[in-house]
N, C-alpha and C positions, 0 to 999 in steps of 0.2 A: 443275189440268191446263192445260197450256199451249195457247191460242186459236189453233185455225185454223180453214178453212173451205175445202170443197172445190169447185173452183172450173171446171165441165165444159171439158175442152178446146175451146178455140177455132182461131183463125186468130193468135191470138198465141202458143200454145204452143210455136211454135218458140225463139224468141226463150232460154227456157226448157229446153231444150235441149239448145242452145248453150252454155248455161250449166254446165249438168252436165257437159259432153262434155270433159273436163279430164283426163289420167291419176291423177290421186287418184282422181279420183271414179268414175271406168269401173275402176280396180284387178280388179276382181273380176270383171269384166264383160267380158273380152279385150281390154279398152283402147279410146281412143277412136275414134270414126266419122269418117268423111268428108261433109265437108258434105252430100255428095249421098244417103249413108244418112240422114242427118238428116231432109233433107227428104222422103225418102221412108218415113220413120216416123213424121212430123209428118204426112203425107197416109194411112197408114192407120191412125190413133189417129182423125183426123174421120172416117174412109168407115166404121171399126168404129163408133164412137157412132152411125152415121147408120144403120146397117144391124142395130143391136142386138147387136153380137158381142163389145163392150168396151165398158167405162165407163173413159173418162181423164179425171183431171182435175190442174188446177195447187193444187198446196198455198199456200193463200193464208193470210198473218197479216195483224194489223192494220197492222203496221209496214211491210208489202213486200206492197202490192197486187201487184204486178206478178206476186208468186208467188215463193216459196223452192224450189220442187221441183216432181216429179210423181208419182203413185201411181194406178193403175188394178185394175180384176179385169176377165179374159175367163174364157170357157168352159176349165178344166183337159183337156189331151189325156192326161192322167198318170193319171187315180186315175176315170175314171168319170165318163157323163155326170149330169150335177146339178150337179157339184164346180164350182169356178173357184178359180182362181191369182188370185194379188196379188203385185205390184213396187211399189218404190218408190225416187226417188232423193230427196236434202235434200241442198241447194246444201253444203260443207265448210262456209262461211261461220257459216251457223246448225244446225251439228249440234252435238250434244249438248244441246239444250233442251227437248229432248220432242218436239218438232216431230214428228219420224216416227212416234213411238208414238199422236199424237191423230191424226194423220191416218191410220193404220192401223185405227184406234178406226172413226172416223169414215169411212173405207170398206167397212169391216163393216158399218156400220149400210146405208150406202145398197146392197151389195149383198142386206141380205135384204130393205130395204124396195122393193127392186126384184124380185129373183127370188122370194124366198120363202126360207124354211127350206131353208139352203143350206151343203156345206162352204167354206171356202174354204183354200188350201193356200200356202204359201209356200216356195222352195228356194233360199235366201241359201249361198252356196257358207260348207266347215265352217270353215274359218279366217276369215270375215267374224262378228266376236265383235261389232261394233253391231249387223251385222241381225239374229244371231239372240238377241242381247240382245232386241232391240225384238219381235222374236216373241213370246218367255218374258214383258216386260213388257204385252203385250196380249192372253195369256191364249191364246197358239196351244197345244198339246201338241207337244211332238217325237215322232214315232215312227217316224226310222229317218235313215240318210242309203243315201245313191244316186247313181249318176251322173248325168248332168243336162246335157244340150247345150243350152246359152248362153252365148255366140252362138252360131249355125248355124255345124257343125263342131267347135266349141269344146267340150270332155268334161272335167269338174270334178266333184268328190265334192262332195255338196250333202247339206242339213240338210234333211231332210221334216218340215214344221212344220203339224199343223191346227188349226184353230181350226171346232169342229165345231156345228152350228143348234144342235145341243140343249143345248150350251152355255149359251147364251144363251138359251135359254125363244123362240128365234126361230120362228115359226110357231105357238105355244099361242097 
């Protein structure tokens, strides 16, 4: 399995970003932001950690302290309170090495070792074949697609992906 470590968002996550905010990378995503969205995503990613509403963190390898990407879970508005969403982006540069599916791994873990015996839900729009690659590779279930506003305004056919507590023996 390929080494990362999830690395809680700081004051340097913008940087990080920036970095994503490329049209490859946003594709799926209604394309890229303005700086000034940026920064005002990078300021409610710390007011969430700070307030308990989100876990963000930088995808860190040993190679790229700095951080390859980023991946969080907040509270799901979709499916019921308990549940929580998960996103994730990995810089072009280092995708295809596993990098998203250990760090997917490895936000699973710290959302049940934070919440508890918990679903978590992922909605990679249906033609994005990496994410929901990387779902099937970390053990989500598919069960359904739906439409799905992401961005605000923006309405795309999405893949409903869970990856469910009892799965994982989470809470026994």
């Amino acid at each position: 399995m390929t080494e990362v470590r999830l690395q809680q968002w700081g004051d340097d996550g913008l940087e990080t970003l920036r970095r994503a905010n490329t049209p490859e990378m946003t594709a799926f995503l209604g394309g890229p932001e303005s700086e000034q969205a940026l920064v005002e995503r990078h300021a409610r990613y710390l007011r969430l950690w700070r307030e308990g509403g989100a876990r963000m963190f930088r995808i860190v390898t040993p190679d790229h302290p700095e951080g390859v990407g980023s991946i969080g879970t907040w509270p799901d508005g979709h499916h019921g309170s308990g549940a929580f969403e998960t996103g994730w982006a990995v810089e072009a540069a280092h995708q295809g090495r596993g990098i998203a599916t250990a760090a997917l791994l490895a936000v699973l873990d710290d959302a049940r070792a934070t919440h508890g015996a918990v679903d978590v839900y992922a909605y990679p729009r249906v033609e994005n074949a990496a994410s929901n690659a990387i779902c099937r590779k970390a053990g989500f279930v598919l069960v359904g697609e739906e439409p799905f506003e992401y961005p605000k305004g923006t309405w795309a056919r999405s893949s409903v992906w869970v990856h469910r507590a009892e799965d994982t023996g989470a809470g026994a």
